[in-house]
C-alpha positions as CSV (number, residue, x, y, z in Angstrom):
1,X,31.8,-20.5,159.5
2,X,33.2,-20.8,156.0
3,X,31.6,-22.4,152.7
4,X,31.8,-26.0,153.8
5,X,30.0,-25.6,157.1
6,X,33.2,-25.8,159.4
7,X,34.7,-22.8,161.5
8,X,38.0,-21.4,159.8
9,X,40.5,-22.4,163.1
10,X,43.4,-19.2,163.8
11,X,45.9,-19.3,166.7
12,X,44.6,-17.9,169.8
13,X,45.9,-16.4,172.5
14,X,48.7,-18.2,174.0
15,X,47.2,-19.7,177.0
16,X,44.7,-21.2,174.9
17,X,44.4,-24.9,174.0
18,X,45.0,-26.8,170.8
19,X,42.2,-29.5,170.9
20,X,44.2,-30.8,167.8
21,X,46.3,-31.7,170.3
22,X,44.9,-32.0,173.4
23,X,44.3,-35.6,173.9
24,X,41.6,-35.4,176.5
25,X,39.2,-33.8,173.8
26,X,40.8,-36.0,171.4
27,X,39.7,-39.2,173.1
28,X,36.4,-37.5,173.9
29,X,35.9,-37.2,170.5
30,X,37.2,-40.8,169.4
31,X,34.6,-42.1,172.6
32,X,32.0,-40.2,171.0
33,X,32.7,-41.9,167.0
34,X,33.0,-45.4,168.4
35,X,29.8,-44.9,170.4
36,X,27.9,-43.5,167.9
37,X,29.3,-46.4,165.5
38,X,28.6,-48.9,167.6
39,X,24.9,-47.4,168.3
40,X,24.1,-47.7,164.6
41,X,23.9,-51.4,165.0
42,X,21.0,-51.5,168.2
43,X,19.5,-48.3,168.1
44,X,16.8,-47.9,165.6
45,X,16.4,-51.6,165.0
46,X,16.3,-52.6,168.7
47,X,14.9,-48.9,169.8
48,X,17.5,-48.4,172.6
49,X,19.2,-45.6,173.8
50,X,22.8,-45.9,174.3
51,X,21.8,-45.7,178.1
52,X,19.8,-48.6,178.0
53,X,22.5,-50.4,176.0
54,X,24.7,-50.2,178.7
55,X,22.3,-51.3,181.7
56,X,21.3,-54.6,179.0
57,X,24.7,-55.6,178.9
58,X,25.9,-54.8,182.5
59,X,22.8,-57.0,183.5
60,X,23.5,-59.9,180.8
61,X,27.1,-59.9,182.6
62,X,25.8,-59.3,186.1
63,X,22.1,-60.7,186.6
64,X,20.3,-59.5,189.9
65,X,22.2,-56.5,190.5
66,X,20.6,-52.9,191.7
67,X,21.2,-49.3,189.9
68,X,23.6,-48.1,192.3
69,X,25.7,-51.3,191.2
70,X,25.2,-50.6,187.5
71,X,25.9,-46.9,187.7
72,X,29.1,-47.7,189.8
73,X,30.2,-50.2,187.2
74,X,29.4,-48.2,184.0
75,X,30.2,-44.5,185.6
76,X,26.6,-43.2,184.5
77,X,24.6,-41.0,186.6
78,X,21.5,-42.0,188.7
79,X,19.4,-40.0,186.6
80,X,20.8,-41.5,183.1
81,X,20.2,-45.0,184.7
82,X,17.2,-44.4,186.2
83,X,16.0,-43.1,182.7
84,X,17.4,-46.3,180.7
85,X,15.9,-48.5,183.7
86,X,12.6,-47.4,182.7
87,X,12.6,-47.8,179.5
88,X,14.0,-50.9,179.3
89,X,11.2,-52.3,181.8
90,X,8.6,-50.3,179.8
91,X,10.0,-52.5,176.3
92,X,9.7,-55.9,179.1
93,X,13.5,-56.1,178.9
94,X,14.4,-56.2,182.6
95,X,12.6,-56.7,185.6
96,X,13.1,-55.4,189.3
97,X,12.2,-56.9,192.4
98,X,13.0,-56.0,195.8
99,X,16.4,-56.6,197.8
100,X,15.9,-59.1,199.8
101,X,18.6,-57.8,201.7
102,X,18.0,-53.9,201.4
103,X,14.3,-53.1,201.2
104,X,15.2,-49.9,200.1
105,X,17.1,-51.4,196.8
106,X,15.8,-53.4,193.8
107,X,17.1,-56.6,192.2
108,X,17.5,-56.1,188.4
109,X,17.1,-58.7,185.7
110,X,17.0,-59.5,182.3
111,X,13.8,-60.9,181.0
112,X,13.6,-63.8,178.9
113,X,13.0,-61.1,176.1
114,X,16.2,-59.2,177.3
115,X,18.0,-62.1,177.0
116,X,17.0,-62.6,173.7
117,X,17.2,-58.6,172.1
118,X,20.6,-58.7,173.3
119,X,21.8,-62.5,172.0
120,X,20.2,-60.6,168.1
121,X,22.6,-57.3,169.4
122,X,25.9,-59.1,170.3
123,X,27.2,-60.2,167.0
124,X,26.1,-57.4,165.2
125,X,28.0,-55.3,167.9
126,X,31.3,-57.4,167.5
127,X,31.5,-56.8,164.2
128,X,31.5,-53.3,164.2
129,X,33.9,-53.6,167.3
130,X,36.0,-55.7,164.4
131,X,36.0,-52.9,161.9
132,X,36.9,-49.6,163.5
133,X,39.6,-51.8,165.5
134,X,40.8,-53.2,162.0
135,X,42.9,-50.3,160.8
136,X,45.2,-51.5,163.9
137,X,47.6,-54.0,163.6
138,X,47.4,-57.3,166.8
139,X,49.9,-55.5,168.5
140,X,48.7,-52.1,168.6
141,X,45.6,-53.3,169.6
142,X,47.0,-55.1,172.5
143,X,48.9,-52.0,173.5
144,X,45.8,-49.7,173.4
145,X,44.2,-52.0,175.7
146,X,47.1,-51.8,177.9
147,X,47.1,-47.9,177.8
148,X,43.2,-47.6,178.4
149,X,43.6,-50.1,181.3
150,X,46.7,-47.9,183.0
151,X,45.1,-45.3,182.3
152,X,41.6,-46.2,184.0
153,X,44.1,-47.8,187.1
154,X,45.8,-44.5,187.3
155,X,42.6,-42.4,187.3
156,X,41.1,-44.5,190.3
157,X,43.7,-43.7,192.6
């Protein structure tokens, strides 16, 4: 490391990769600003992980749905879920009951509290959604959304 903290970068070997240029690290890295942006908005104020972010608003869009169903819909591990899950009950945020139609499974739900910590979240949320997107101009915007959807099509196959 050098005098202002950051490692002095020379060229590797050849078969080594630029991640200057390498746009999966690139967009791993761009995931990781926006989230951590976006985070600053909920997290202290609302104590919630960016885990339990996630399952709040997959439940306010999809009430009475199990884990399996949010971890399929938001890619996160069982374990990650299962963690967030817990928490959020422990805060009275969600609620579980059992499947009626697989034992096995529980129902998930927002509380009337849930509902509530996450109507104070939302705007707060947009806006900062609003400001790192406002450095793009409409159509850009548009066309990222385009890319990130083919891309995400394209990655399902």
């Amino acid at each position: 490391q050098d005098s202002s903290g950051s490692i002095p970068l020379s060229p590797g070997p050849t078969n080594t990769i630029d991640l200057e240029s390498f746009l999966p690290y690139r967009l791993s890295v761009l995931e990781q600003q926006i989230s951590r942006a976006i985070f600053l908005k909920y997290g202290e104020k609302h104590d919630l992980s960016r885990m339990q972010w996630r399952v709040l608003s997959t439940l306010a869009m999809f009430d009475g749905v199990t884990a399996r169903e949010i971890c399929n819909f938001t890619r996160m591990e069982k374990m990650q879920a299962s963690r967030a899950i817990s928490g959020l009950e422990s805060q009275g945020l969600l609620s579980q009951k059992t499947s009626p139609l697989d034992h096995r499974a529980n129902v998930l739900s927002l509380t009337p509290r849930g509902k509530e910590v996450y109507s104070q979240i939302v705007p707060e949320v947009l806006r900062e959604e609003q400001r790192i997107f406002s450095c793009l101009e409409e159509n850009e915007l548009q066309s990222l959304h385009q890319l990130v959807h083919k891309l995400c099509a394209a990655l399902e196959d």
